[in-house]
C-alpha positions as CSV (number, residue, x, y, z in Angstrom):
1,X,-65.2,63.3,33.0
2,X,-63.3,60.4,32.0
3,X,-61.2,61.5,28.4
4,X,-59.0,60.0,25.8
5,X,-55.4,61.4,26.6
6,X,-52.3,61.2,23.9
7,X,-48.9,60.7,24.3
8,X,-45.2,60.8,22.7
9,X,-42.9,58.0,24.2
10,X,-39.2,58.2,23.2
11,X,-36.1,56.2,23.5
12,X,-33.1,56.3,21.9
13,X,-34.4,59.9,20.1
14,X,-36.8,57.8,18.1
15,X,-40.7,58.1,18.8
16,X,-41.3,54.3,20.3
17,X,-44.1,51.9,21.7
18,X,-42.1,49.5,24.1
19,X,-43.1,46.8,26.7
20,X,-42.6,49.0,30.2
21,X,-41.5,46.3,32.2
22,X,-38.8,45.0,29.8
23,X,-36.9,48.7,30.0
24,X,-33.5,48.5,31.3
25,X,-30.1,50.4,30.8
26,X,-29.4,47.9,27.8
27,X,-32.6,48.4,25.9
28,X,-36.3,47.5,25.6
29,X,-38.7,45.2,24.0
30,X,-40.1,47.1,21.5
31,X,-43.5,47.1,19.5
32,X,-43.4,49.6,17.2
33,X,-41.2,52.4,16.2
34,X,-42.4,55.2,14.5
35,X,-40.9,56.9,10.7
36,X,-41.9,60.0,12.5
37,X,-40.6,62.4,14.4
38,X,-42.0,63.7,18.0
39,X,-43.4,67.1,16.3
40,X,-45.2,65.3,13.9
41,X,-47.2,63.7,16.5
42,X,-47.4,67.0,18.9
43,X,-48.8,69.0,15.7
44,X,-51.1,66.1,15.0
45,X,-52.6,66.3,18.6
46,X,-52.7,70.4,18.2
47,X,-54.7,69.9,15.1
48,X,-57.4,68.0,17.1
49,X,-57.3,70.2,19.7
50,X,-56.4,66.9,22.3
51,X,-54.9,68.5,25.6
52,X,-53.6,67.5,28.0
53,X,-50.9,65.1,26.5
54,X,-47.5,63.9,27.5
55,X,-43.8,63.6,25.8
56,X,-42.0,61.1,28.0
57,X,-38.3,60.4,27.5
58,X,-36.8,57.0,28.6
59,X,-33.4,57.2,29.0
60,X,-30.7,59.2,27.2
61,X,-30.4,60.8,23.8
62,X,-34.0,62.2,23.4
63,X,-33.7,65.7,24.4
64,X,-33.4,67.4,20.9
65,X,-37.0,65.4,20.0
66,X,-38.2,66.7,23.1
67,X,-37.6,70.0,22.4
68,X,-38.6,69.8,19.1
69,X,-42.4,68.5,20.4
70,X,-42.6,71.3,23.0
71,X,-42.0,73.6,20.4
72,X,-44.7,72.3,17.8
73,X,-47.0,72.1,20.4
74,X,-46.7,75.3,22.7
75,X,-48.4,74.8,26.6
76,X,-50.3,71.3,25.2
77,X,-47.9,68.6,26.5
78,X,-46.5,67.7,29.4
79,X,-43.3,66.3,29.7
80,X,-41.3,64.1,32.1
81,X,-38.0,61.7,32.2
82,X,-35.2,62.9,34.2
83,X,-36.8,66.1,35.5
84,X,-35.1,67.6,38.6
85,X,-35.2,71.1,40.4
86,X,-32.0,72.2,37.8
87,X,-33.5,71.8,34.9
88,X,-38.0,72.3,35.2
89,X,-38.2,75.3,35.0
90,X,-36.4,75.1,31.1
91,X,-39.0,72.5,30.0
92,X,-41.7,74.8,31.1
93,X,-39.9,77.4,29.2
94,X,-40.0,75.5,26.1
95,X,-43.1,75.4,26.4
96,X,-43.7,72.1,28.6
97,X,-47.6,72.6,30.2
98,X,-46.5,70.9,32.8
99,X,-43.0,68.8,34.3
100,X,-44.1,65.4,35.1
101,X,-41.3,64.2,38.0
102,X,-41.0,61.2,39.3
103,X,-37.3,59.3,40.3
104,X,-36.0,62.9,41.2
105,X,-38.1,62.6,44.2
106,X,-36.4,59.5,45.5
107,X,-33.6,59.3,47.4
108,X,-32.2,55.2,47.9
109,X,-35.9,54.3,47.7
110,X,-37.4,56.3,49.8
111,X,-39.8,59.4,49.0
112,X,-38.4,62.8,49.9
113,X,-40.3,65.7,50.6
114,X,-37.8,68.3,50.6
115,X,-36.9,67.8,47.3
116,X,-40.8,67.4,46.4
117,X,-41.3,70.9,48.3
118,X,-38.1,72.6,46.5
119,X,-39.6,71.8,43.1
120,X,-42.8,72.8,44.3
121,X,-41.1,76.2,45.2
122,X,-39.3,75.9,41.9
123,X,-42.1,75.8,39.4
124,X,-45.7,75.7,41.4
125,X,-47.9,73.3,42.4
126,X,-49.9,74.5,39.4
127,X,-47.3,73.5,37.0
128,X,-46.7,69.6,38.3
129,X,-47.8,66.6,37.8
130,X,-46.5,63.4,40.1
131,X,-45.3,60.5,38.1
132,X,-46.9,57.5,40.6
133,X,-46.1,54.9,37.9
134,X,-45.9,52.0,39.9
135,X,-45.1,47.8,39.8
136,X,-47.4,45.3,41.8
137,X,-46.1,43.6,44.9
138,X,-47.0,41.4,47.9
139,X,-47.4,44.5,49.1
140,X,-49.9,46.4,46.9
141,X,-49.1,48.8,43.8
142,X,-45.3,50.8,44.8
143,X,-44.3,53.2,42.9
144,X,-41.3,52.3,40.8
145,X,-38.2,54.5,39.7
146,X,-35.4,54.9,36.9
147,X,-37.4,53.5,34.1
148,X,-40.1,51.6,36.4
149,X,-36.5,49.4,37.2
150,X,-36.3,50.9,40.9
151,X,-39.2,49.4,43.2
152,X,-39.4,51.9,46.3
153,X,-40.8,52.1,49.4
154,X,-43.9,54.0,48.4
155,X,-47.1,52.5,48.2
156,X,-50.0,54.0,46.0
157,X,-53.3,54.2,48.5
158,X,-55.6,56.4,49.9
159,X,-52.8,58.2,52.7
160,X,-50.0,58.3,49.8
161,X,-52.6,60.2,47.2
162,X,-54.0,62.4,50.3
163,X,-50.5,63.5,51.3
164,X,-49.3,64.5,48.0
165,X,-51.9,66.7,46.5
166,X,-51.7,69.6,47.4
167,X,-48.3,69.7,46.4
168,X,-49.2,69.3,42.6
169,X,-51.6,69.6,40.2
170,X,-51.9,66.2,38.1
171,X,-51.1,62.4,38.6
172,X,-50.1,60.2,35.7
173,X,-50.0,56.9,36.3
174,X,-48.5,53.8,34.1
175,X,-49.5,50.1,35.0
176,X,-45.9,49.1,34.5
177,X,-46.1,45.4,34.4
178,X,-49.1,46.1,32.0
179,X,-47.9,48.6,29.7
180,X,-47.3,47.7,26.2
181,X,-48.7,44.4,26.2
182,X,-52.4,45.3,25.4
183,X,-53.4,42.6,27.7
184,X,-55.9,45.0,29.4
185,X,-56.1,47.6,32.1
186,X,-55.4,47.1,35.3
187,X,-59.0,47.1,36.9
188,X,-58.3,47.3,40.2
189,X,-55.4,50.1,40.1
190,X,-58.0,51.9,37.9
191,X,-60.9,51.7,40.5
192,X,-58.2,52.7,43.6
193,X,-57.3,55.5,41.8
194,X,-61.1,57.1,41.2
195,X,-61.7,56.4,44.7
196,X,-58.6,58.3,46.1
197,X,-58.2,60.8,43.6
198,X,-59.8,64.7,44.4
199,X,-56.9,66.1,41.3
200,X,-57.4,64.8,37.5
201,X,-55.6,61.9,36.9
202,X,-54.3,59.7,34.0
203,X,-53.7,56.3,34.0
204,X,-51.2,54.2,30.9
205,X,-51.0,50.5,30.9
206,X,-52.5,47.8,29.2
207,X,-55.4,49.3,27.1
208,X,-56.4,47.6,23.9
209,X,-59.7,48.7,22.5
210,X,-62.0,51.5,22.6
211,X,-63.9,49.7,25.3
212,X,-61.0,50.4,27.7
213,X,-62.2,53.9,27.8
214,X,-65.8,53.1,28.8
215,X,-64.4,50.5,30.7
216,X,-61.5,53.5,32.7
217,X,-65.2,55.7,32.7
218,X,-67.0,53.0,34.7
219,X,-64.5,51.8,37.3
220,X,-63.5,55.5,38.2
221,X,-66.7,57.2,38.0
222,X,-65.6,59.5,35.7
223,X,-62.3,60.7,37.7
224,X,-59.6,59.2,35.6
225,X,-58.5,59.5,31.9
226,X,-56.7,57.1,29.6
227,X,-54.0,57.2,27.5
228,X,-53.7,54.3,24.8
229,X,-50.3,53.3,22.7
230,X,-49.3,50.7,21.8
231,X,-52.8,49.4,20.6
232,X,-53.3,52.9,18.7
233,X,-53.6,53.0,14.9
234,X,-50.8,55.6,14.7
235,X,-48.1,53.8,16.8
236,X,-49.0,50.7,14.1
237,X,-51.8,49.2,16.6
238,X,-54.8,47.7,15.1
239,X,-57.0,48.3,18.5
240,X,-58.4,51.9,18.1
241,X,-57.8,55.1,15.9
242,X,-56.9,58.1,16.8
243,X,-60.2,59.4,15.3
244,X,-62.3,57.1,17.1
245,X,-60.5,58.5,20.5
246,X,-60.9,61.9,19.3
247,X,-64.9,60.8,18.8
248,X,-65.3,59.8,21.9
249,X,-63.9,62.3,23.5
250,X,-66.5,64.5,22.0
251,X,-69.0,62.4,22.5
252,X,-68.5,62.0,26.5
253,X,-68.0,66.0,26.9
């Protein structure tokens, strides 16, 4: 069932809300930036018990807050930015749920499944979660790469989503030209991803109110959760609480 999912965004080593799509090598637009560290938010999200979380780093300089989240937050977070086959296995071993991997598996734009089936050997199906963040084209929803910068050659549909899971055991899935501007889900994304989905999956982009999360319960049938930032009380958003989300959730059980 459908459920409220949190998450840690970083950049530059600080704990951040930024627009996706404005990302690049030189910066980001940004909408809030937190006084708080990354472990203040994992212990906050151990405290009410909230699983199945992420800690995503964008770019450079954010491993010692990653580590630091892992640590406060032992097997409740995944985690994912820059993840490859040399170095999964030492987020799971500080205490990383799951690896969350998506550019590693590209190579010049185009998906590679030897490097998806070396990780898989690496860590486990069980342990991974496939990154299918993704821009919208002419040519439906692709998944997009280095900081959702990179627009490959993979498209998100029903073969794509068939083909890939049994190689993992998650999907997380940010609306990239939607995230960070609270100008609403992307509805149709959404409603593709109930349909094709069998695995859980979790959808980031665009959510703005409480409503999103009936709205997310409604177009998927249940099959996908949300996760809500930038509009979030605690990232300085005046959408929906954290309590409120935490309510729901245990209201929808």
């Amino acid at each position: 069932m459908t459920a409220f999912r949190p998450c840690i965004d970083l950049h530059q080593g600080q704990v951040k809300q930024i627009v996706g799509g404005s990302l690049t090598d030189d910066g980001a637009d940004t909408n809030f930036v937190s006084n708080y560290d990354a472990a203040h938010y994992a212990k906050l999200y151990q405290q009410h018990q909230l699983t199945g979380g992420h800690v995503i780093a964008l770019g450079p300089n954010n491993q010692e807050q990653v580590l630091a989240a892992l640590a406060a937050y032992p097997n409740g977070l995944q985690f994912g930015g820059g993840v490859n086959l040399k170095n999964a296995a030492s987020y799971l071993a500080a205490g990383a749920s799951h690896i969350i991997v998506t550019s590693y598996l590209f190579e010049d734009s185009e998906f590679s499944w030897p490097r998806l089936e070396a990780l898989e050997a690496e860590v486990g199906a069980e342990k991974l979660v496939l990154d299918l963040s993704c821009r919208q084209t002419e040519n439906g929803w692709m998944i997009a790469t280095d900081r959702w910068q990179t627009i490959t050659n993979t498209a998100i549909n029903q073969q794509t989503i068939t083909q890939l899971e049994t190689h993992c055991a998650e999907f997380l899935v940010h609306s990239a030209d939607v995230e960070g501007l609270q100008s609403g889900i992307d509805k149709d994304l959404v409603e593709l991803l109930g349909k094709a989905c069998t695995l859980p999956v979790t959808y980031a982009g665009g959510a703005r109110s409480l409503q999103d999360l009936d709205l997310v319960k409604s177009l998927s049938q249940g099959k996908v959760d949300l996760t809500i930032g930038s509009a979030l009380d605690i990232f300085g958003g005046n959408g929906v609480t954290l309590a409120q989300c935490i309510e729901w959730n245990n209201r929808t059980k």
